[in-house]
N, C-alpha and C positions, 0 to 999 in steps of 0.2 A: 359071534362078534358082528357078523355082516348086519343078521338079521334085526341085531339091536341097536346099531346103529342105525338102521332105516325105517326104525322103528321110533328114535328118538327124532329123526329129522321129522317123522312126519309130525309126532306132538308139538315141536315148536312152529313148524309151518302155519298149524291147526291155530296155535296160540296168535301167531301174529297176526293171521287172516280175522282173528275176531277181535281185534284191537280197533276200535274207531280214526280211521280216519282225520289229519287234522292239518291244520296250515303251519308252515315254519315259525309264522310269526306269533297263531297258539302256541306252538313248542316252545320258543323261548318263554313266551310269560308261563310256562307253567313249570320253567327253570328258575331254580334258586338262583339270584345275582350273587356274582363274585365280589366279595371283598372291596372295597374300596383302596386303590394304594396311599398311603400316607402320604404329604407331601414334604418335599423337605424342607427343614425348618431354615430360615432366610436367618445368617447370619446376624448378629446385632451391630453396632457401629464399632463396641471394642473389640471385635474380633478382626476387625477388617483394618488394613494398611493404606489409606487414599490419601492420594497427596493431597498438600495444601490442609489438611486435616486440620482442625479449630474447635477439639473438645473444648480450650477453657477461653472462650474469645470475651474479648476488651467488652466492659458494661460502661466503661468510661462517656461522661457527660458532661459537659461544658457547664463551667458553671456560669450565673445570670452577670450578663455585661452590658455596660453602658458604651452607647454612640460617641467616641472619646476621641479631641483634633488634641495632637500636640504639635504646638507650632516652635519655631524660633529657634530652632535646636539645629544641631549639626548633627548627620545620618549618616551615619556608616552603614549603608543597602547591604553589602555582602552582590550586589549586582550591576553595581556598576561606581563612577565614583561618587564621593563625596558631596552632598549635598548640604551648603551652607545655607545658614537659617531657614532652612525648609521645614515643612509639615509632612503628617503622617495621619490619617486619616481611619479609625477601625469604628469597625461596625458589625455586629451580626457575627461576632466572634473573626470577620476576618481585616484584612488589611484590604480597606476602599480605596485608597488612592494616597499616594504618598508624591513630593515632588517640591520647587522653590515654592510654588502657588498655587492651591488646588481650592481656596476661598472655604467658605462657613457652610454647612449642610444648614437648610432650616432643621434640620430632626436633632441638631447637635445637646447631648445632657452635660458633656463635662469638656472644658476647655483647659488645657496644662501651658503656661507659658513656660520654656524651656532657654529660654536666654544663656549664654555659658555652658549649655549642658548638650550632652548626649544623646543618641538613640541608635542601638544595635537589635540586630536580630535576638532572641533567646539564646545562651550559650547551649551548644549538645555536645553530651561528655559521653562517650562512645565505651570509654573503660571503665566500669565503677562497679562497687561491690556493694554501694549501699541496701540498707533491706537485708541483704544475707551475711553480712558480717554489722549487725546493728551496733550501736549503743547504748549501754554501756557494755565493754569488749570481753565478756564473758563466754568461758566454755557454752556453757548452757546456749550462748548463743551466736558460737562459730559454725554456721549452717551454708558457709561458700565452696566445700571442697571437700567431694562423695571420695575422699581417699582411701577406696576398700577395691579398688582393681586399674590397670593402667587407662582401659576404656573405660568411661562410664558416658556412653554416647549418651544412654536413656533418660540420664535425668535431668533435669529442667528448672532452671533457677530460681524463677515464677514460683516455686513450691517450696522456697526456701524464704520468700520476701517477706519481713513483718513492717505493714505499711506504716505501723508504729515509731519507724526509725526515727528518733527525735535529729539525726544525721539529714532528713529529706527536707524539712525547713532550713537548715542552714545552708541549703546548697540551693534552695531554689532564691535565698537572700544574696547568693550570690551571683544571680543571674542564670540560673542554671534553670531550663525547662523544659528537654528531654535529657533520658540519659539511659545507655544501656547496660545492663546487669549484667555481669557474666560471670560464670563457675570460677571458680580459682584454678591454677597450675599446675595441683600436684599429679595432674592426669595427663598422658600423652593425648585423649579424647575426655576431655570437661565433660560436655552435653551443651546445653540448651541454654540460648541468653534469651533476656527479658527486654522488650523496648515499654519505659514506663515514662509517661510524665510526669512533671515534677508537682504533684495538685495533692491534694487532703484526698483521704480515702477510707474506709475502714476495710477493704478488701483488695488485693493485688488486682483482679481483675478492671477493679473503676479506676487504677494508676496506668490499665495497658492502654498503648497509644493503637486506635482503632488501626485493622490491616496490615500493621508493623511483619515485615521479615523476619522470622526468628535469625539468629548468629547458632553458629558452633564454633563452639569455644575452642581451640586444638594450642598445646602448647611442645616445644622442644626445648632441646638443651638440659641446663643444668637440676630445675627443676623435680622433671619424672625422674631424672637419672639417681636423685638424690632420695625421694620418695620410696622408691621401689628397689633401693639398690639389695634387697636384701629378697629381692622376691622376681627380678626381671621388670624391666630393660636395667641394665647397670651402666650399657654406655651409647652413645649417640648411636652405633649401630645399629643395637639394642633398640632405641627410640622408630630410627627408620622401621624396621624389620617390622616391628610393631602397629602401627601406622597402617601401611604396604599390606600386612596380612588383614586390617581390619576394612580398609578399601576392598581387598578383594571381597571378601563376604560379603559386606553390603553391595558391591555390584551383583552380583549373582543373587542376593536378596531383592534388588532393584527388578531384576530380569522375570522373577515369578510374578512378582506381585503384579507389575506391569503386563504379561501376560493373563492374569488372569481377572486383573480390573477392565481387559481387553473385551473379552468373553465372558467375564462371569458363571463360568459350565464349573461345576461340579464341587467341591469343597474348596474354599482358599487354603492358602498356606498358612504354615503357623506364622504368627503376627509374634515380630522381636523388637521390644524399644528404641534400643541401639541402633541395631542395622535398617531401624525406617529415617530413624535421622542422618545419618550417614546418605539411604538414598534418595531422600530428600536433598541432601545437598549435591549428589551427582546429578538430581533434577535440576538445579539451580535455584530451586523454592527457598533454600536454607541457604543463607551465606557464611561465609568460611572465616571466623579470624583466629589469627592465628598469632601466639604471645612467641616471639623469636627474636634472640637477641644479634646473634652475629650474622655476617653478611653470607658467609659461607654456607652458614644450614636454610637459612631464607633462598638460595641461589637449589640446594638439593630438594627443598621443599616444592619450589617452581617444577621442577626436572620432574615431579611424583603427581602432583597436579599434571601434569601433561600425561603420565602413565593409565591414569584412570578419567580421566577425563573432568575433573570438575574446577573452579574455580576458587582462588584464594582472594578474598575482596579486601582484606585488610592483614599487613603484618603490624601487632600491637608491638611496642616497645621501639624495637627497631632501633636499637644502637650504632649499631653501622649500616644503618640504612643510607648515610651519603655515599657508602664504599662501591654500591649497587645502586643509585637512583636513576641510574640511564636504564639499564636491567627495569626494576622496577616498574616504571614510567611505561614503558614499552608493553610490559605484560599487562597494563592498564591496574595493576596491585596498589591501591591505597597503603600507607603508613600512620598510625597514630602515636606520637613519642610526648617523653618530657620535656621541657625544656633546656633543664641543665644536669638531670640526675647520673648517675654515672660512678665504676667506680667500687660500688659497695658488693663484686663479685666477679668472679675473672671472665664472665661472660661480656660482663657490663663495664670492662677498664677501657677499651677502645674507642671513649663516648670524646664526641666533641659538640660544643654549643651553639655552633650553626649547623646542626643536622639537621633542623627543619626546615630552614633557607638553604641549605643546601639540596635537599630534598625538592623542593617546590621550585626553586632554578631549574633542574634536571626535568622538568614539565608533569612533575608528578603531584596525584594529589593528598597534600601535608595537610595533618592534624593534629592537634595539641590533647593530650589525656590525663586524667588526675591518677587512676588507680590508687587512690585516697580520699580519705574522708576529711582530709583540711584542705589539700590543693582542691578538690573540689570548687571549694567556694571563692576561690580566688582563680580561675583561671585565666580571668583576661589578664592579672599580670606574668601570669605564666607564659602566656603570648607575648606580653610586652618584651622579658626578656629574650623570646626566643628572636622575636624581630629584630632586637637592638646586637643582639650577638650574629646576626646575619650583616647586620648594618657593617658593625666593626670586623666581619669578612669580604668584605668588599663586595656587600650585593644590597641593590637598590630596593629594599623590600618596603612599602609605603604602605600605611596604617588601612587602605585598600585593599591591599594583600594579605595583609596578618589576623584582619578579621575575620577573614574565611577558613582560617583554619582553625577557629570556635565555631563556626556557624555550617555554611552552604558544604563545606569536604565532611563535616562529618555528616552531616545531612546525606552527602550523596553514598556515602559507605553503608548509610543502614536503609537507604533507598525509598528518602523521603524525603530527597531534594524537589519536590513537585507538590510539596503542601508545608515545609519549615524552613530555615536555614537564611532568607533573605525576606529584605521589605520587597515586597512588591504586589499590587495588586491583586487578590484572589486569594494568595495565602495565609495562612491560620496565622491568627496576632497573636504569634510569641513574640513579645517585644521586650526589648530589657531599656529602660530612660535612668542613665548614670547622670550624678552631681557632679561629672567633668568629664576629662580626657578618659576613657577605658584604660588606656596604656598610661596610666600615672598610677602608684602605691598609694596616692592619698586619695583616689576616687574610691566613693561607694554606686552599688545599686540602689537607686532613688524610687523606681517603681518598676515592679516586675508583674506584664500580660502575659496569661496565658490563654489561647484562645481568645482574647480580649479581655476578660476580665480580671480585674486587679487583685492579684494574690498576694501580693507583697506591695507592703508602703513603710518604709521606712522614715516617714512623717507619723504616725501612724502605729505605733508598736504592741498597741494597745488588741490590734482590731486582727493581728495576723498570724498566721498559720501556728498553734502549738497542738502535736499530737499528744494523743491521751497519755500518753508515759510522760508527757509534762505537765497533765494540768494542777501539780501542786506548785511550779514555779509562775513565780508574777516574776515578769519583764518590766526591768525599769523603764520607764516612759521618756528616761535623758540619755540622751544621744549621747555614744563613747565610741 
């Protein structure tokens, strides 16, 4: 054994000693390269949860407007008071200068004398189902209310809008020039609302108002409890419980994502519809409204918003919302109610007709909502009544006051008090010029800006807004 082992050391000795000599850096090149490692494939954008996220953003486009004074008119600003026989000045789609006397541009194309009449901001209708519950009111096209779970964070109302609604010209004849879309009730979590303006469009995307904060729709009460009584929540507890477990998740959803949009190391997490819009809105990117009738569950709602941290920007409905408006007001919670509805369910018996002067007394900011497709088109006298029923409670609410709460409060609830809601210079000419008083039953909308240009003339019926689902109807040309 000895002998042949020293026998084989020397063969290999012998072997390597007549091996030629070489540099490390020949030895490598005369090494096979290794493998290349794969790289890892970069996520695509639907895999990934980033806030602020704008897969389907606004293509929306002004349409062609003329350098238009209207003089002589009485102005309800929505910013300060009442300006008698004043002008209003648009141009370049915005509001140039508005005031008693702000004289003729040489570039002027169109002059409107307004003697007797009017000029408000655009009405913004914050509750509306247009688009997703169209006309005519068929199954086929009940498309407001995903009622197949009590959350339905995930879906988005925008994907229900048929810009077809022959319901979007009647409301923009009534003054109406934004308005937001939102899921129906039967969900304790809706999803996703729509800010659209009120323009011609053949696709939801050219009605989205550029930038707009989505809403999440959240509702209580009687509602989910009635939807789902057969399947859970069946009672207001049932609603909280509900709610409270779906915050939790999407915070803890909030927590990864956010970690690892930090870093970007290693695989994201699974991306969940639901739970980004949820933590979207504990971001504050998404605002909170929320459809609740009595004062009691809006007061446990407050309490749950403070649990997880995020904000309630608007309680819809809000029936006893005077019972709470000091509350309210304080937590800085907008309201948008009707004016007199009430009544038609035991959530809704405790209503009284100065709850939006009542409201707006208490330093809070009050808004008027159709959540219909007739009031819609009428809501300045919706306002009218609300103001006159504050009147006859003994609060001094002046035609100053009750404009705002069509125009600049619902502007600031969907957080586009800084481009609609008031005349004033800079801002987009949504302008509505009524043939009188707004607060009278016999005034109409005489001519409706959007952006400046004239989308509605009711001089004019010839020339204005009919969607394709109408064009077999011709409009009488006589005024009724």
């Amino acid at each position: 054994m000895y002998r042949h082992a020293r026998g084989l050391a020397a063969v290999v000795t012998a072997a390597f000693i007549a091996l030629p000599l070489s540099s490390p850096a020949q030895q490598s090149a005369a090494s096979p390269a290794p493998a290349p490692t794969a790289a890892a494939p970069t996520p695509g954008p639907g895999a990934l949860s980033v806030p602020n996220a704008d897969p389907y953003p606004s293509t929306y486009v002004p349409f062609p407007s003329r350098a238009t004074l209207i003089r002589n008119a009485t102005i309800l600003t929505a910013a300060g008071p009442v300006i008698r026989n004043g002008s209003i000045l648009l141009r370049n789609g915005r509001i140039a200068a508005v005031g008693a006397n702000i004289g003729t541009p040489a570039d002027l194309v169109l002059t409107i004398d307004a003697h007797g009449k009017y000029v408000t901001p655009g009405i913004i209708d914050i509750h509306s189902h247009l688009g997703d519950y169209p006309a005519p009111g068929t199954q086929a096209h009940s498309d407001g209310n995903e009622a197949t779970n009590p959350n339905t964070a995930n879906v988005w109302a925008e994907h229900s809008v048929w810009p077809q609604d022959p319901q979007f010209p009647r409301a923009l004849a009534g003054g109406v020039t934004t308005l937001q879309v939102l899921p129906g009730s039967a969900n304790l979590i809706g999803g996703r609302s729509a800010i659209l303006k009120v323009v011609p469009a053949r696709t939801v995307q050219a009605m989205k108002f550029p930038g707009a904060r989505y809403g999440l729709k959240m509702a209580c009460g009687e509602n989910p409890k009635r939807v789902y009584a057969q399947r859970g929540p069946s009672t207001r507890m049932g609603n909280m419980a509900g709610y409270r477990a779906a915050w939790i998740a999407a915070e803890a959803y909030k927590r990864r994502w956010d970690a690892w949009n930090a870093s970007r190391k290693g695989d994201p997490p699974q991306r969940d519809l639901a739970l980004e819009t949820m933590a979207e809105a504990l971001r504050g990117n998404v605002y909170v409204h929320m459809h609740c009738y009595r004062a009691d569950e809006m007061a446990q709602v407050i309490d749950m918003s403070h649990e997880f941290g995020y904000k309630v920007r608007a309680f819809h409905h809000a029936i006893e919302g005077y019972k709470i408006a000091d509350l309210l007001a304080k937590e800085g919670i907008g309201t948008t109610m009707w004016a007199d509805w009430g009544g038609f369910k035991m959530e809704a018996l405790d209503s009284v007709r100065a709850n939006i002067g009542l409201f707006d007394a208490a330093g809070g900011r009050a808004t008027i909502h159709s959540d219909d497709p007739s009031g819609i088109q009428r809501l300045n006298q919706e306002v009218a009544k609300a103001m006159y029923a504050a009147r006859r409670a003994g609060l001094p609410v002046t035609e100053d006051v009750a404009v705002k709460w069509m125009t600049i409060n619902p502007a600031y609830l969907l957080g586009l008090d800084d481009r609609i809601g008031s005349l004033e210079a800079g801002k987009n000419a949504d302008v509505v010029l009524w043939d009188g008083n707004p607060f009278s039953v016999y005034t109409h909308a005489e001519k409706v800006f959007v952006d400046g240009a004239l989308l509605y003339d009711r001089d004019d019926p010839q020339a204005n807004w009919r969607t394709d689902f109408e064009l077999g109807y011709v409009r009488s040309a006589v005024r009724k």
